[in-house]
C-alpha positions as CSV (number, residue, x, y, z in Angstrom):
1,X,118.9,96.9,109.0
2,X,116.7,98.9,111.5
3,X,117.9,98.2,115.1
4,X,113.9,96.5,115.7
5,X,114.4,94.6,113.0
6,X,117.3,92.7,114.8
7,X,115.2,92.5,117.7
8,X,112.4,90.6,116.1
9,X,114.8,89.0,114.5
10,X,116.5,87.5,117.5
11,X,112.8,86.9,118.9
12,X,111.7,85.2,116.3
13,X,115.3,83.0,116.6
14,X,114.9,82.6,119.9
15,X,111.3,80.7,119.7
16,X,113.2,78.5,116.8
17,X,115.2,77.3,119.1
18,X,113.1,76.2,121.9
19,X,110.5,74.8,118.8
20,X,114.4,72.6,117.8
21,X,113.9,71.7,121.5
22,X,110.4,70.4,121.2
23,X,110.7,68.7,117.4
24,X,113.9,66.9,119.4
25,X,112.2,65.6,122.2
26,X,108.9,64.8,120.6
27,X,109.8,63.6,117.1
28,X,112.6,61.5,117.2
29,X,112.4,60.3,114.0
30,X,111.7,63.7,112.5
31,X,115.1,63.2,110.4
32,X,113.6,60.1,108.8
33,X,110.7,62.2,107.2
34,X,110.5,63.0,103.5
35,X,110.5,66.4,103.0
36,X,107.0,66.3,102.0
37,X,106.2,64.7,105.1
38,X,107.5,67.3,106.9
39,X,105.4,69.6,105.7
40,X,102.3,67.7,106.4
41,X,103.6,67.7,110.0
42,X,104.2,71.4,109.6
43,X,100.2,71.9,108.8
44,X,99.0,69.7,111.7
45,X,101.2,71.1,114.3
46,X,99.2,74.4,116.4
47,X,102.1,75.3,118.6
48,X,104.0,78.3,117.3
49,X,107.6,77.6,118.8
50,X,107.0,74.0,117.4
51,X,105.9,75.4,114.0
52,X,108.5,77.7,113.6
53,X,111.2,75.3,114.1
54,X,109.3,72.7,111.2
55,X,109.8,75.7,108.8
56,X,112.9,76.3,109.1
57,X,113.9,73.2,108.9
58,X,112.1,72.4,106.1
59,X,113.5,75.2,104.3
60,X,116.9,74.1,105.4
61,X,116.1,71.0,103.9
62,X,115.2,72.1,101.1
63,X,118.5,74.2,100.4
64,X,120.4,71.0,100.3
65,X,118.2,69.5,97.5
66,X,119.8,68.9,93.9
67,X,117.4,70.3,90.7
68,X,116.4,66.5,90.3
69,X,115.2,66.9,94.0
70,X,113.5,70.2,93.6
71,X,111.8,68.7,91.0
72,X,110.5,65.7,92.7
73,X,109.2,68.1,95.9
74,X,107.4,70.4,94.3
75,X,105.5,67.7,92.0
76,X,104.8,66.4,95.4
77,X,103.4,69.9,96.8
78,X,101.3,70.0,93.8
79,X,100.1,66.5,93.7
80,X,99.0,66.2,97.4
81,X,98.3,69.7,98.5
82,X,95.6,70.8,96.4
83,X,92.1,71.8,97.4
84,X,89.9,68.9,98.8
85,X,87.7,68.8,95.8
86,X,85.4,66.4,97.2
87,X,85.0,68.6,100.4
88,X,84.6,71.6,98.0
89,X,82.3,70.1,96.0
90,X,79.3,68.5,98.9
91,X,80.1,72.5,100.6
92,X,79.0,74.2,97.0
93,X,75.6,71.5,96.8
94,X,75.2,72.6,100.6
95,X,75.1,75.9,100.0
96,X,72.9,76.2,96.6
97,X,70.8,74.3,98.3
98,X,70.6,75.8,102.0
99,X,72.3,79.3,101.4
100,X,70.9,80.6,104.2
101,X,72.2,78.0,106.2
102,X,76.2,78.2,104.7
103,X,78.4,80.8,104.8
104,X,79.7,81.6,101.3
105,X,83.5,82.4,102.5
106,X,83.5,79.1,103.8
107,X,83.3,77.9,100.2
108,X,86.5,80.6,99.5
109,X,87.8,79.1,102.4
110,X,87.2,75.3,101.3
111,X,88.5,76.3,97.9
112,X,92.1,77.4,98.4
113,X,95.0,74.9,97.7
114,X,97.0,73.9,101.2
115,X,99.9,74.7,99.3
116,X,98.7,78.3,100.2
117,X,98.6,78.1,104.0
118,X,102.1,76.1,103.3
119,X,103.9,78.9,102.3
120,X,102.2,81.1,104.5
121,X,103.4,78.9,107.8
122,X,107.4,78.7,105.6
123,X,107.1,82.2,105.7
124,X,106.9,82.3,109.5
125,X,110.6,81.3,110.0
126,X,113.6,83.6,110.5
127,X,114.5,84.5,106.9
128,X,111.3,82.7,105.5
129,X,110.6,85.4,103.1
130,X,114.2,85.1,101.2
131,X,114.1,81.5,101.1
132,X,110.4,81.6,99.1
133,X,111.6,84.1,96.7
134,X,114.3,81.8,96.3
135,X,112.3,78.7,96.1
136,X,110.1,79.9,93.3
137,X,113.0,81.3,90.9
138,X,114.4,77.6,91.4
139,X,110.3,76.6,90.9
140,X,110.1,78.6,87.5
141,X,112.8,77.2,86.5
142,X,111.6,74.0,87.1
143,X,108.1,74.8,85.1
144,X,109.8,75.0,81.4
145,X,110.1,70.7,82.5
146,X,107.0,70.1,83.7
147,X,104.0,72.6,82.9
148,X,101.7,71.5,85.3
149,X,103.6,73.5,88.2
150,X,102.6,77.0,86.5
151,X,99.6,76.2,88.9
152,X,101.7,75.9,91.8
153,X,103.2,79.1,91.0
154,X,99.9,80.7,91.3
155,X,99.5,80.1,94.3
156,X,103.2,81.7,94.9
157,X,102.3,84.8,92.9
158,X,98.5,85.4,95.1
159,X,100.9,85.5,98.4
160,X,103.8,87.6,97.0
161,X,101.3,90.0,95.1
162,X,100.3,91.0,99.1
163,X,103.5,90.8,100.9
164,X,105.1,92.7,98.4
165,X,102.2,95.3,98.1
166,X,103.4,99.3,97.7
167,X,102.2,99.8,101.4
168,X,105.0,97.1,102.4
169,X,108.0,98.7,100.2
170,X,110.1,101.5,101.2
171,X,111.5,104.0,99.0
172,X,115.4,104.6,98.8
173,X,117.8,107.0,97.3
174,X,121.5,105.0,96.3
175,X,123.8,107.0,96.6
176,X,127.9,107.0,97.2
177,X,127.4,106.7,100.8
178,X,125.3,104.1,101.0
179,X,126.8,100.5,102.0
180,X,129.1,98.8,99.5
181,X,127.1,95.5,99.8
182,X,124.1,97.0,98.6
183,X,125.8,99.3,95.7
184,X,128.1,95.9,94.9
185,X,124.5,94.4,93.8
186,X,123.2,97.4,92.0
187,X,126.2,96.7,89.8
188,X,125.2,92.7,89.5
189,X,121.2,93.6,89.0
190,X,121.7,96.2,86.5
191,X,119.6,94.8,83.2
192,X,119.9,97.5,80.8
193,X,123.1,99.2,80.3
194,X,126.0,97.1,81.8
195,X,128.0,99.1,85.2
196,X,131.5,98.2,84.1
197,X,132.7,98.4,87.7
198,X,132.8,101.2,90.3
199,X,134.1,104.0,88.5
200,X,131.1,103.9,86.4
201,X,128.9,103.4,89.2
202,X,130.0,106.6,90.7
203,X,129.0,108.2,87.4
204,X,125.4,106.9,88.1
205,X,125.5,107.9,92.0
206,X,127.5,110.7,92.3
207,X,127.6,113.2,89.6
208,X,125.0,116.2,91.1
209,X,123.1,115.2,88.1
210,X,122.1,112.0,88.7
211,X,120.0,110.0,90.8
212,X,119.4,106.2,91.4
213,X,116.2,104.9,93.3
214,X,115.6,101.6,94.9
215,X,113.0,99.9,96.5
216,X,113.4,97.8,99.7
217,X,111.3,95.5,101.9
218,X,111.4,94.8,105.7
219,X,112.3,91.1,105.1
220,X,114.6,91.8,102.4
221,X,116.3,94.5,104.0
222,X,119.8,94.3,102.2
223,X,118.4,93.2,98.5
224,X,116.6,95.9,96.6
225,X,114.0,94.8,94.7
226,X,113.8,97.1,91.8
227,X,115.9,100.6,91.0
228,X,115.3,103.1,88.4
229,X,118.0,105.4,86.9
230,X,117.6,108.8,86.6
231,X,119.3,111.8,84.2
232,X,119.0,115.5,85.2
233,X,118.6,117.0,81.6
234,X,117.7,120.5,79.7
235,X,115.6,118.4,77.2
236,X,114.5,115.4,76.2
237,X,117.6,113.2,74.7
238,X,117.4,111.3,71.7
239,X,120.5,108.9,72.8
240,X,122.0,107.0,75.1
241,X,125.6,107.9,75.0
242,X,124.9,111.2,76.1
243,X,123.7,109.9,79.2
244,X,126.1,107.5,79.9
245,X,129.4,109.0,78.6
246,X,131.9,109.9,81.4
247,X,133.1,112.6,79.2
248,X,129.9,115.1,79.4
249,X,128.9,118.3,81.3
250,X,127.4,117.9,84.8
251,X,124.8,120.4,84.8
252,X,123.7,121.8,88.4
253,X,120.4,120.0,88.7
254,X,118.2,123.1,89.4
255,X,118.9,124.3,86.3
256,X,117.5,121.0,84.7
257,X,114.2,120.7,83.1
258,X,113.5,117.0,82.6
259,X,114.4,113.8,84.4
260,X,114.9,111.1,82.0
261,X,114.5,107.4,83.3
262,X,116.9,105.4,81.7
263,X,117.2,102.4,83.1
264,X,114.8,100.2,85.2
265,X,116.6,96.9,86.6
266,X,114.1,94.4,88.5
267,X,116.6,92.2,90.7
268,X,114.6,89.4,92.0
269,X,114.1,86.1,89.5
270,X,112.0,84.8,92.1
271,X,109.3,87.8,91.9
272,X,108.8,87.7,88.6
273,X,105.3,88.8,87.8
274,X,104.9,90.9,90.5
275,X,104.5,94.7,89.5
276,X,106.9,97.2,91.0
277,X,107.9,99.2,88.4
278,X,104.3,101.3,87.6
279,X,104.5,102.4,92.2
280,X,108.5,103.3,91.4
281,X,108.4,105.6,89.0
282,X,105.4,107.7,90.4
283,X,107.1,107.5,94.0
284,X,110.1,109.0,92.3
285,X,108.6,111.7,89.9
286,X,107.1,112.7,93.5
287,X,110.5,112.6,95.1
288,X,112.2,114.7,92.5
289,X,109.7,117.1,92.1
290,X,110.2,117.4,95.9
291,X,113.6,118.2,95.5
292,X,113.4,120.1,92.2
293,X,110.1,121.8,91.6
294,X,111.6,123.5,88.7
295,X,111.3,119.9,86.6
296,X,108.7,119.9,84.6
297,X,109.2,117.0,82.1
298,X,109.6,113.3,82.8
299,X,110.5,111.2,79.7
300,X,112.3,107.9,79.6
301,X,115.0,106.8,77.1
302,X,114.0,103.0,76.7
303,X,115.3,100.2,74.7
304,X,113.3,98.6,72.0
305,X,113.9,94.7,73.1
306,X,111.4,92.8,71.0
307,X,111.6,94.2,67.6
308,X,114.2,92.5,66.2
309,X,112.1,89.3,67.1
310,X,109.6,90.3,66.1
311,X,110.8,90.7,62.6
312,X,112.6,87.0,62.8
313,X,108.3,86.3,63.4
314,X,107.8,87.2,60.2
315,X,105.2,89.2,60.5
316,X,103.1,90.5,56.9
317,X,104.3,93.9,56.5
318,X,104.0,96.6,53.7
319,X,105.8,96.1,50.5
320,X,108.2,99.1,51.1
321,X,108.7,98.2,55.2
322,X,109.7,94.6,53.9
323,X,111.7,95.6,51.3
324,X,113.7,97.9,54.4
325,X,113.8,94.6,56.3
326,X,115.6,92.7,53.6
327,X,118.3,95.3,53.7
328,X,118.3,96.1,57.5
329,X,119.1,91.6,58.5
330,X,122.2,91.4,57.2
331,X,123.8,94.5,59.0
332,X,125.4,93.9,62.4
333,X,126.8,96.9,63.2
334,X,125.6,100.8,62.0
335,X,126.0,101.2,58.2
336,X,127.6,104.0,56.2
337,X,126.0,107.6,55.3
338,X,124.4,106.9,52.2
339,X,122.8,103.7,54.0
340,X,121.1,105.9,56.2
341,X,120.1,109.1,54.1
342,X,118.3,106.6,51.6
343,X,116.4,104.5,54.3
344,X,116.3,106.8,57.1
345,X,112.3,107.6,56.5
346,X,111.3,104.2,56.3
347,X,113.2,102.7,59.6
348,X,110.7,105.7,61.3
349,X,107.5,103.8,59.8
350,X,108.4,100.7,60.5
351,X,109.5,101.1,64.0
352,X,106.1,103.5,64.1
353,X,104.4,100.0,62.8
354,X,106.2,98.1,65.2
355,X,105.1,100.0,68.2
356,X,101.6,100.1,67.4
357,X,101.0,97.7,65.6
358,X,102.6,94.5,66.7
359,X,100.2,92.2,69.4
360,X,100.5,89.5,71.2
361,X,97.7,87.0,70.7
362,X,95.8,88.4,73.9
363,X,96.3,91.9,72.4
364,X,98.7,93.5,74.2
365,X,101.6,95.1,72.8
366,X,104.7,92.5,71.1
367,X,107.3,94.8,73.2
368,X,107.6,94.4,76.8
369,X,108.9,97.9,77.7
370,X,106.3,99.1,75.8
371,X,103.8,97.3,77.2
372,X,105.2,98.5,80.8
373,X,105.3,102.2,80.1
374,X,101.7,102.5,78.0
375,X,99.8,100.5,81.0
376,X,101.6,103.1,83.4
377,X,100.2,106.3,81.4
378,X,103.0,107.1,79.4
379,X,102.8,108.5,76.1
380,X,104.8,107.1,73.2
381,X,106.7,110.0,72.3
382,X,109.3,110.3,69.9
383,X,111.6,107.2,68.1
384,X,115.5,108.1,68.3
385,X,117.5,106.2,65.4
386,X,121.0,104.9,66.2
387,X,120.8,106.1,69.5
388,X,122.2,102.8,71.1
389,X,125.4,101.9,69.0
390,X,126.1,99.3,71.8
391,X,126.0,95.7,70.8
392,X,122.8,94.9,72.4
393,X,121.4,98.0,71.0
394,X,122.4,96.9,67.6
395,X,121.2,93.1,68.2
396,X,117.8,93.9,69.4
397,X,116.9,96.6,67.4
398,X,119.7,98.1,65.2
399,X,120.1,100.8,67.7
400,X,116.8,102.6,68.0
401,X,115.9,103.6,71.1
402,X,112.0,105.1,72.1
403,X,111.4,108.6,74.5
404,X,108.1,107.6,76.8
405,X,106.8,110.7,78.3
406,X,104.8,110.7,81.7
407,X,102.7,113.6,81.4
408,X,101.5,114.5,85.1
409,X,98.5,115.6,83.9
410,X,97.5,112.8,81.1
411,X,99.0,109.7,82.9
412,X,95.5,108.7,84.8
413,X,93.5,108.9,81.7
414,X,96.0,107.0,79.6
415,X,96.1,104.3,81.8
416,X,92.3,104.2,81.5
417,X,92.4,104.0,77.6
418,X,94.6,101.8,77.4
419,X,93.9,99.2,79.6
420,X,90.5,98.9,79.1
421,X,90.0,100.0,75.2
422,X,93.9,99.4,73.9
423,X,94.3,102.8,72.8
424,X,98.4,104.2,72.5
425,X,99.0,107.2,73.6
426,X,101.1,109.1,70.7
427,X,102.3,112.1,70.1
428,X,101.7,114.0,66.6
429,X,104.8,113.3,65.1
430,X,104.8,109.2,66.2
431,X,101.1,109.4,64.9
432,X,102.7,111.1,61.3
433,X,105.0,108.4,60.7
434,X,102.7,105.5,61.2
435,X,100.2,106.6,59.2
436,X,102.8,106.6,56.5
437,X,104.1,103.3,57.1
């Protein structure tokens, strides 16, 4: 934490405390308000000590609530901070009918729910910003009960989507060095291939070979956000254990030719929805190729989450790729030899199909990691069977594993096609096997 972060820290403390001073001398009965209440009061009051103090103690309230409670306040949010639709309605007859006359932001202005300007005045509090990306992971959790609070999220997701902007997020390598609080929850947060304590970690951190990337924001300071894994490699690999396995070669990394990304771990519940992950992996490719101009491929060895699922869908498939199905179900674990010699060919085509053929109803692609690395520009470059022999490898997807590669000089365009016409990127030989399938 930067040394004028603890001063504005202590500023913003020290106006909380003469705000307490206020709230106790003017609102007696402040203690007898529903939490609600409270924030009503919170959107009348104009003086800033006296605001700051009302949002923090709302949100010290609010940390004392049960999940019955939680519940119960943010059905009342909804229900009685909306948008004054009467108001918003005689503006928009006003202004059809004298434009010249009404401003049209006023109409924008008219228009937004005060559960926006709610969270905006929370935010204002010492530590305001870590207790409202703790409030909505508690509020999505609260939305599988009652699905009317998805709106109320939006409003959550419009405020995050600018505080958490790339301008706001800073860029940091993890390495050894840095403090064990940090690297403690790079070992909690890790999503895709389990840190089975430190030793491991300094594997991931150390080893000249291999870098880790976080990134940070000012009112977060201690809790990254995101972090990437990256391999130092000759080529492209078509496994994971050759990354992961405390047995292999370090190779000096100006001597390596591609950085693989291997792992990408999002850490905050409550900023779900909000895209880090497409600003992270060009800041790094920039970084590295800062460091080691020398790199000239960027690839990722991903996981294949959603194809097992899919296939539980049951989705119409090809006589032959069903057939494959059938036998594939049963297994739990990696089958003999003569298993894969005589199905080899088809578990290419259908996880070809898979990737390029399986949609969500909006038409977006069935796999999320897919979905994440096509929108970013990557190409979909070559399917690896077996190559994650772990459990959850085997449970997802029997094992397979997909190489993304970020061309530097094709990742604008792809983005384009894609997100505005749907077209994959493939390579030649993904392209063969799917045409098979």
């Amino acid at each position: 934490m930067s040394r004028w972060t603890n001063i504005i820290e202590d500023l913003l403390s020290r106006v909380s405390d003469i705000g307490n001073t206020i709230l106790a001398n003017s609102d007696a009965d402040s203690i007898k308000l529903s939490l609600s209440e409270k924030c009503q009061a919170l959107l009348s009051n104009v003086g800033e000590a006296t605001g700051l103090a009302r949002s923090r103690e709302i949100l010290d309230d609010y940390k004392r609530l049960d999940k019955t409670e939680q519940l119960a306040f943010f059905q009342q949010i909804y229900a009685n901070f909306g948008v004054d639709e009467d108001l918003l309605r005689q503006t928009v007859n006003e202004w059809l009918k004298h434009p010249d006359k009404i401003e049209s932001r006023k109409i924008h202005t008219i228009s937004e729910p005060l559960s926006q300007e709610l969270i905006r005045r929370l935010n204002l509090s010492y530590g305001g910003t870590a207790a409202l990306v703790k409030m909505r992971e508690d509020l999505l959790e609260h939305i599988k009960t009652d699905l009317s609070l998805a709106a109320l999220d939006k409003d959550f997701q419009h405020l995050f989507t600018s505080w958490f902007n790339n301008g706001f997020l800073r860029l940091e390598r993890i390495s050894w060095s840095t403090p064990a609080t940090i690297l403690e929850k790079i070992i909690a947060y890790e999503a895709v291939h389990e840190i089975q304590g430190w030793d491991e970690l300094r594997l991931r951190v150390a080893a000249h070979d291999r870098r880790l990337y976080a990134f940070f924001h000012p009112s977060l300071s201690d809790e990254p956000l995101i972090f990437v894994e990256v391999a130092l490699t000759g080529d492209m690999p078509n496994n994971i254990s050759s990354i992961l396995s405390g047995d292999r070669q370090t190779l000096d990394p100006h001597l390596a030719s591609t950085a693989v990304f291997y792992s990408i771990s999002n850490c905050q519940t409550g900023l779900r929805g909000i895209s880090f992950g497409n600003f992270l992996i060009k800041q790094v490719v920039e970084e590295l190729k800062r460091e080691l101009p020398d790199l000239n491929r960027f690839v990722t060895m991903s996981p294949v989450p959603g194809l097992r699922r899919w296939i539980d869908s049951k989705p119409a498939l090809a006589t032959n790729l069903q057939s494959l199905v059938d036998k594939l179900t049963p297994l739990t674990k990696k089958p003999d030899d003569t298993f894969i010699e005589k199905n080899q060919q088809g578990l290419y085509q259908l996880a070809a199909h898979y990737l390029l053929e399986a949609k969500h109803h909006k038409g977006e692609p069935y796999d999320p990691v897919s979905k994440f690395h096509l929108g970013n520009g990557a190409r979909l470059e070559q399917i690896n069977l077996w190559a994650d022999e772990s459990k959850r490898g085997f449970t997802g997807s029997w094992g397979i594993m997909v190489n993304y590669e970020y061309d530097l000089s094709s990742i604008e365009i792809n983005h384009e096609h894609f997100v505005r016409e749907g077209i994959i990127s493939t390579s030649p030989s993904v392209k063969r096997l799917y045409k098979n399938s």
